[in-house]
C-alpha positions in Angstrom: 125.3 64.6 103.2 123.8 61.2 102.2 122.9 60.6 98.6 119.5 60.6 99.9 119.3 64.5 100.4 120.2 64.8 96.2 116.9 62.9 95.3 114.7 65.5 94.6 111.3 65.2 95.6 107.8 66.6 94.7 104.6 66.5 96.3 101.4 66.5 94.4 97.9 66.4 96.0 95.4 63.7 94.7 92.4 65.2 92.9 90.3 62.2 93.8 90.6 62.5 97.4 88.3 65.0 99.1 88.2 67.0 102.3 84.5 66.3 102.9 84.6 68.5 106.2 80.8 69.3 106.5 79.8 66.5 108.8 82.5 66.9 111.2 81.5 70.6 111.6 78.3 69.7 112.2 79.5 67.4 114.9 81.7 69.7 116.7 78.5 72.7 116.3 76.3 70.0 118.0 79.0 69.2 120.7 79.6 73.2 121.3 75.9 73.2 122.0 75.8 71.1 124.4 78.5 73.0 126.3 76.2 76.0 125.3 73.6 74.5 127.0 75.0 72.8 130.1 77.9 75.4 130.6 77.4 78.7 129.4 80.4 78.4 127.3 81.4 79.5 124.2 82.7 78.1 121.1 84.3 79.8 117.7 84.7 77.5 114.5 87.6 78.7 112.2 86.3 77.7 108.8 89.2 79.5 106.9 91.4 77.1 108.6 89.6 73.9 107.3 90.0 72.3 103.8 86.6 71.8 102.8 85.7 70.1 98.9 83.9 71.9 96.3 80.4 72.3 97.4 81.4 70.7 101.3 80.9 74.7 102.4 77.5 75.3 100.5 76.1 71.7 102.1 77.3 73.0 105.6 75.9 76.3 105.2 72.5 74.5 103.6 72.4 72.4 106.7 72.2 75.1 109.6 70.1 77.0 107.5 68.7 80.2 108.2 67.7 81.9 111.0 66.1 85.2 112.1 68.8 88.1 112.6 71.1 89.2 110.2 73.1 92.1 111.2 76.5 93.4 109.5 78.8 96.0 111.1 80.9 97.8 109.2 84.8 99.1 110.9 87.3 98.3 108.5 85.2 96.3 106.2 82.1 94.9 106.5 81.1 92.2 109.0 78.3 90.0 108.6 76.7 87.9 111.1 73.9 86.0 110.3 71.8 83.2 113.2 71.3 80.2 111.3 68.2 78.0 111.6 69.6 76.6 115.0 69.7 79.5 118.1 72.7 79.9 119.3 74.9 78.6 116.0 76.1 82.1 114.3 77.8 82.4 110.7 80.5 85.6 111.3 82.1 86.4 108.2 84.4 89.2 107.7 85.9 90.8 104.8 88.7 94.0 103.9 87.4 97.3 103.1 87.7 96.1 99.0 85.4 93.4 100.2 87.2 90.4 99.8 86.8 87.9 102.1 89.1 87.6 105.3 87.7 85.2 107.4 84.5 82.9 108.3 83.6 81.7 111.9 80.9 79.5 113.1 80.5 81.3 117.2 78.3 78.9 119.1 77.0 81.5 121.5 73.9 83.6 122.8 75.2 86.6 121.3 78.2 86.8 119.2 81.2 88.8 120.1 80.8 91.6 117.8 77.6 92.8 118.7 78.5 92.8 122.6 79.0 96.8 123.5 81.6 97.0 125.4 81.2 98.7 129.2 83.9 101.6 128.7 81.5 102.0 125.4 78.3 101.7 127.8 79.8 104.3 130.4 80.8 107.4 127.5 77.1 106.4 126.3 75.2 107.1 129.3 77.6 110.3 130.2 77.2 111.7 126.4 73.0 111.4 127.0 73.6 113.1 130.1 75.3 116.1 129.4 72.9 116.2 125.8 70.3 116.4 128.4 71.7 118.8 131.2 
């Protein structure tokens, strides 16, 4: 053991610097767009994994706006999904069944996940109209 490992040492994080994030998410949604567009592929944003400054998540949500559809599903908390003012650029928040919030994804996609029914889901569908029917 060196001397070096008995100097302790504390970090501290410096209040004047600022993860100003929103621009750089507003990049990547324009670049996911474009792969949108030309590919067909999709693209999910993890803004619960990036630091953003106090207010820098009210001036990207303020940017994209606010589109037409705003659906929530609720299994295991509630789910909202709302299409901001650019199609194709959805804010997906989730939150635990006391309502706190778990997570918040941009999805840069025609439909977001969520509200995809599954085809096992499609299949017991069209069997349980069918025997309501018979």
């Amino acid at each position: 053991m060196s001397g070096l490992d008995a100097i302790k040492v504390r970090v501290e994080a410096d209040a004047s610097v600022s993860a100003q994030n929103a621009l750089p998410v507003l990049n990547e949604i324009r670049f996911a767009l474009d792969k949108l567009a030309s590919d067909g592929e999709n693209t999910v944003i993890d803004l619960s994994a990036i630091p953003f400054s106090p207010g820098d998540r009210e001036r990207l949500f303020n940017a994209l706006g606010v589109g037409e559809v705003d659906a929530s599903v609720n299994a295991l908390g509630e789910t909202r999904i709302r299409e901001t003012g650019y199609p194709g650029v959805w804010l997906v928040e989730h939150h635990a069944p006391q309502g706190e919030p778990l997570a918040t994804h941009i999805e840069v996609t025609r439909t977001p996940s969520l509200l995809i029914t599954p085809e096992q889901d499609v299949r017991a569908s069209a069997a349980a109209l069918a025997e309501k029917l018979a």
